[in-house]
N, C-alpha and C positions, 0 to 999 in steps of 0.2 A: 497438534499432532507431532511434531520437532521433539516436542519430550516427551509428550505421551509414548511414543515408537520405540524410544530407547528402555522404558521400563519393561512394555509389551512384549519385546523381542529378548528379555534377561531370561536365560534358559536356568538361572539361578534361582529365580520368583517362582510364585505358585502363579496358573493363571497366565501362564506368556504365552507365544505362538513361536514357532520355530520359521520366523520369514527369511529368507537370505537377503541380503543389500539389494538384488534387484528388483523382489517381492517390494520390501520397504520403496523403493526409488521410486516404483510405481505409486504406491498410495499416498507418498508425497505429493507426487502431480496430478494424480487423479481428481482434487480440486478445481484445477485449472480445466481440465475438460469441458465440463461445465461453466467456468468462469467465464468463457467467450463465448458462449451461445446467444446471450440477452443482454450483452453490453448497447449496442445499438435502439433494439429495440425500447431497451428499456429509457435510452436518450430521448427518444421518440417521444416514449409514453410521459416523460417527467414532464416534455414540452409541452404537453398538451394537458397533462393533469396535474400535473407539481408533482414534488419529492415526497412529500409528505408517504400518499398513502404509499409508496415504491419501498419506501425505506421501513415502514413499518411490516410489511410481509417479507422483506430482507431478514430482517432480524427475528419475528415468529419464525418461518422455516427453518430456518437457522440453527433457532435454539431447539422448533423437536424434533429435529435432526440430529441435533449433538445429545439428544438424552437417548436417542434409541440406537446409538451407534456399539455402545457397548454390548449391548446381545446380539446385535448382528455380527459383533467381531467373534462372538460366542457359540453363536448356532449357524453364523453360515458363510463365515470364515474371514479370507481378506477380498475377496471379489465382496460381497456385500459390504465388508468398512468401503471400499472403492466408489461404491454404489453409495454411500449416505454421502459421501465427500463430493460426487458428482454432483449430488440434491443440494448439500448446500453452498458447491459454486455457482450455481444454476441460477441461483435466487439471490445472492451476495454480489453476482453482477449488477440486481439492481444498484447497490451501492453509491457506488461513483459517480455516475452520471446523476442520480436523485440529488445528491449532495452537491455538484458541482451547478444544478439547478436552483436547488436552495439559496447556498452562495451569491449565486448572477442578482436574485432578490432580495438579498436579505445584507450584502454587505456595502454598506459607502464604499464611494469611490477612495474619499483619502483614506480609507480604513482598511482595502481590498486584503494586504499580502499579510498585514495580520492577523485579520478576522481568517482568513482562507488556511492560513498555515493552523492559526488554534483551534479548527476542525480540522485539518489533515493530522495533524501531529497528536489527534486523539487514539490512531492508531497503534502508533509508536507506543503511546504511554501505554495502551492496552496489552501490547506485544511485550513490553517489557514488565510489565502485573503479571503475565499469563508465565510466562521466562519462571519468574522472580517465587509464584506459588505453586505452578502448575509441579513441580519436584517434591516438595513439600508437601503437600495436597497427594500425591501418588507415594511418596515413603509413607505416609501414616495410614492412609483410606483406601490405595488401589489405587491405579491407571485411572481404571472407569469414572473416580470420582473427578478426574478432571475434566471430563466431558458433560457428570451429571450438573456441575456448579456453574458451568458456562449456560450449557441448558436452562436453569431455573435466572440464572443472570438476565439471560436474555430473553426471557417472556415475561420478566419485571419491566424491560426496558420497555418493550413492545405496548406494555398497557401504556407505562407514563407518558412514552412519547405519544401515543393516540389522544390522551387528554390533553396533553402541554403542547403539541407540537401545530404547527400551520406552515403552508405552503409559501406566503410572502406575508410581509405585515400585513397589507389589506386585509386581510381575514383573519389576522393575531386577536385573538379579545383578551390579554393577557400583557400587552405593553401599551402605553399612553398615546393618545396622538399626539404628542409632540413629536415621540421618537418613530410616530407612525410616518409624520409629515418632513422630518429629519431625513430619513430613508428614503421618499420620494423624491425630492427635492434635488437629493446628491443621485440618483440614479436618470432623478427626468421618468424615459418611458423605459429606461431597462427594467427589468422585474415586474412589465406590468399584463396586463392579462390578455394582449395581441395573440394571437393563432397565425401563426407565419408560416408558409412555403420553407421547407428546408431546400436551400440550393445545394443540391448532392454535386452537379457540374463544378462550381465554386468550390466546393470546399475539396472534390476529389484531385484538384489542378493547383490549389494553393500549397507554395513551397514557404512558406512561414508557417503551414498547417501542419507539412510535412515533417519539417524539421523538430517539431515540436515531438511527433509520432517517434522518429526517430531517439529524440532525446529518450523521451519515455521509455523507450525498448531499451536502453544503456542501461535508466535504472532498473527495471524491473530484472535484468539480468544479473546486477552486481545484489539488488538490496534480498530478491530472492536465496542467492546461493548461499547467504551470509546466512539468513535466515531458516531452510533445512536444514544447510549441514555444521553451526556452528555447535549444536550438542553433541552433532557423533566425533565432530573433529576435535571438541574438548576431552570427550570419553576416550576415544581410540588412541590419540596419539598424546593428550597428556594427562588420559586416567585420572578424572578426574569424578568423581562420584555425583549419583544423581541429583542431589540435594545441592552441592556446591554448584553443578552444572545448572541448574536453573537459574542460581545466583548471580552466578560469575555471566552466563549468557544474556542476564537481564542487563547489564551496564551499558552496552553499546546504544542499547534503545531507549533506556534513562535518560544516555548522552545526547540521542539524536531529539529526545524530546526539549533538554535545558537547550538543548544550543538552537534549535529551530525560534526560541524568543527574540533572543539577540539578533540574530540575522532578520528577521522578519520586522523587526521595529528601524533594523539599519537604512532595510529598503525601503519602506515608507517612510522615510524622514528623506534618505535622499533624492527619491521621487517627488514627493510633496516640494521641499525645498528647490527642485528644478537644478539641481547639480549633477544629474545626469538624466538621459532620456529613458523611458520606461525601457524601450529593448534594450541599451546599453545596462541597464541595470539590472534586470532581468538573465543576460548574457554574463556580467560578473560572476551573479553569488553561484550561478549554474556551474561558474567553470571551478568557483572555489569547493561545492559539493559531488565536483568529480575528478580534476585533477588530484584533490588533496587524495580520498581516497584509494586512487589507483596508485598514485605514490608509495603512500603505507601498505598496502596490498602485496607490492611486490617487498619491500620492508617485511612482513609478516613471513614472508614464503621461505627468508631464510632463518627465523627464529629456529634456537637448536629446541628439541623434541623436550628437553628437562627446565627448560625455562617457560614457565607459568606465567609467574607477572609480567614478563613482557611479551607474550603473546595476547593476554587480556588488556593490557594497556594499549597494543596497537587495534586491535579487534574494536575497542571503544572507541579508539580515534579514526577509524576507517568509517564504521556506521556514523558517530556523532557530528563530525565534518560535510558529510552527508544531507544533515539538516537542510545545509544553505539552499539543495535544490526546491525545496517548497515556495522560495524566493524565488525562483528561476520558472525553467519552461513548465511548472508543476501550476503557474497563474495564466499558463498562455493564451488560452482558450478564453477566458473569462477576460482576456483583454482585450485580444483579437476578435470577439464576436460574442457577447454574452447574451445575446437573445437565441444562441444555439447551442451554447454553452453545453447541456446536456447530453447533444448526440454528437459534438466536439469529444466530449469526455470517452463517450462510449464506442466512437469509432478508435479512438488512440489507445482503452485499454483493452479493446480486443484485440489491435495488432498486435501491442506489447506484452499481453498476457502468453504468447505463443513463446516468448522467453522463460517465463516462469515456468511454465511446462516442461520445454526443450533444458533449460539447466539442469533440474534435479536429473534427466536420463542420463547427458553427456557426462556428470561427474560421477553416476552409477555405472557406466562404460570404463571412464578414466579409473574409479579407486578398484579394482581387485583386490587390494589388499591396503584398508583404509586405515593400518598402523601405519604404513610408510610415509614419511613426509615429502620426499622425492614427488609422489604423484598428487599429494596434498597442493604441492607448491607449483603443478601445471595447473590446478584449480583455479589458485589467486593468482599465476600469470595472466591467464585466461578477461580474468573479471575485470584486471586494471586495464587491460588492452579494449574490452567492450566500452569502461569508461572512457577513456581516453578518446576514440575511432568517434564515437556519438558524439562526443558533447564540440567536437570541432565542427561535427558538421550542424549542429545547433548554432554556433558561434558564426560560422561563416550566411547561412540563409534564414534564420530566427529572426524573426520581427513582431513585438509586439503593439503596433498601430492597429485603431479601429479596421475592418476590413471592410471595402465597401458592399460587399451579400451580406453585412451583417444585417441591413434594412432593406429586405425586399419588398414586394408588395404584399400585404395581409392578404390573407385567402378572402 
């Protein structure tokens, strides 16, 4: 929608809508409406049924939502595009928590921050595809065709996952037992088919839980803002054309995708090797994917309006640096308690999602007038300081030790 909006709203094209920035601001975050509704529940539901089926009707909705968004934007304006976006955060909550359940099953222990980060960081590489054609795809086909390719994408996905996909190996008929017995073995009973009491008391009182919550709201605030407004802030203040702006906007998330490797084999090697303790290392790469960026951040906010390449250079190195927190509080859950993994997931991105929301309004308040970089540069004051305030207080009460409600009694 980040480039789709900017084609939608060219009073220059055939086929645009005449939305002002707060119209737009809105249907930015009209996602996230939805996106907090079914975080929890749906933590709930993974624990008790697995990811599998959660993440397959994620992804159907999804996609015939995204094929029927274009005539709604046509015959019943932007309250109904608001309306498909609400549908499909509604249902892409399942997300997270399915997937951070999956994970709890499905990854060795010495394997955890890799295997964890090369499905988180599928995202990235998606967002950076989407970036990278979605301009492309709208200069030659229309807007709409960037919604109809996602759409038929995503109801591809949906069959093969249903054939190929299983909720823990136990019930994979598609890998060997050996790597059946491999995965048991390094897990013991985590991943296995117990029906456990969720301690809501526990978990609503732990300040290692908390901090993690909190972390999460830091990023979801800085990787969000980067994320809506980096094409209008290419277009408006360095005129940068639609086609190049998908281009140039894809790098950051190119970046954040190479560098999430390196970092993520650092920490398992220094975990595994026992040269530093899981929370202390977990506490590192977190601080180097949020100090670094709010660094650059405020670095960015003084770039003059006619320099290009180094406002792309630092944008790439804001998001790419970034990476490192997939290393950090983005495994915490899954350390601190992976038999709750799921509704761990989905209580922290319900809180945190209430940032994702809340940013696109405050920066649709703040730009009145979104050529000036004056109010551009209260944005990314703004975002380094959200990093920053977070990620110390992650540093200071962050603990990733087993918790001990992670084994309560089975029902």
């Amino acid at each position: 929608m980040s480039i789709a909006i900017v084609v939608m709203t060219d009073t220059t094209q055939t086929n645009s809508f005449d939305w002002s920035i707060r119209v737009q601001s809105v249907i930015l975050s009209s996602f996230f409406w939805g996106y907090l509704i079914l975080q929890v529940v749906a933590g709930e539901l993974a624990n008790r049924f697995g990811g599998k089926i959660l993440t397959i009707i994620c992804v159907g909705v999804n996609a015939l939502a995204s094929l029927a968004l274009p005539m709604c934007a046509y015959y019943g304006g932007w309250q109904t595009v608001c309306a498909c976006r609400v549908i499909q955060g509604l249902f892409q909550g399942f997300l997270m928590p399915a997937a951070h359940n999956l994970l709890a099953k499905w990854a060795p222990l010495n394997e955890k921050t890799r295997i964890g980060v090369f499905v988180y960081v599928g995202a990235q590489l998606g967002t950076a595809l989407q970036l990278l054609t979605g301009g492309i795809i709208a200069d030659y086909w229309g807007w709409s065709s960037i919604f109809y390719s996602n759409g038929i994408l995503g109801v591809l996905w949906a069959i093969l996952y249903m054939v190929l996909g299983s909720n823990s190996p136990q019930e994979s008929k598609i890998i060997s037992e050996q790597e059946k017995r491999y995965i048991q073995i390094s897990l013991g009973h985590v991943g296995g088919h117990q029906k456990l009491k969720t301690p809501w008391r526990s978990i609503a009182t732990s300040l290692p839980f908390l901090s993690v919550v909190v972390a999460h709201c830091g990023f979801k605030w800085g990787f969000y803002t980067l994320l809506t407004e980096i094409p209008t802030y290419m277009h408006k203040v360095f005129g940068v054309n639609i086609k190049t702006n998908g281009m140039l906007s894809a790098l950051p998330y190119l970046a954040t995708f190479v560098l999430s490797f390196p970092f993520s084999f650092m920490s398992d090697i220094i975990i595994n090797r026992k040269w530093l303790r899981i929370t202390t290392s977990r506490k590192f790469f977190n601080s180097i994917g949020y100090f670094g960026p709010a660094v650059i951040l405020i670095a960015l906010a003084h770039v003059p309006a006619g320099n290009v390449t180094l406002a792309i250079i630092l944008l790439t190195l804001a998001v790419g640096i970034n990476a490192a927190f997939y290393s950090g509080y983005m495994l915490g859950s899954l350390d601190m308690a992976p038999n709750f993994a799921g509704t761990l997931m989905g209580i922290s991105n319900t809180i945190a999602n209430s940032m994702a929301i809340l940013s696109p309004l405050v920066i649709g308040v703040i730009l009145s007038d979104e050529t000036d970089i004056k109010e551009w540069r209260i944005v990314f004051y703004m975002s380094a300081a959200v990093y920053i305030v977070t990620n110390i207080f992650y540093v200071i009460f962050g603990n990733s030790e087993r918790q001990y409600w992670n084994e309560p009694c089975a029902e």
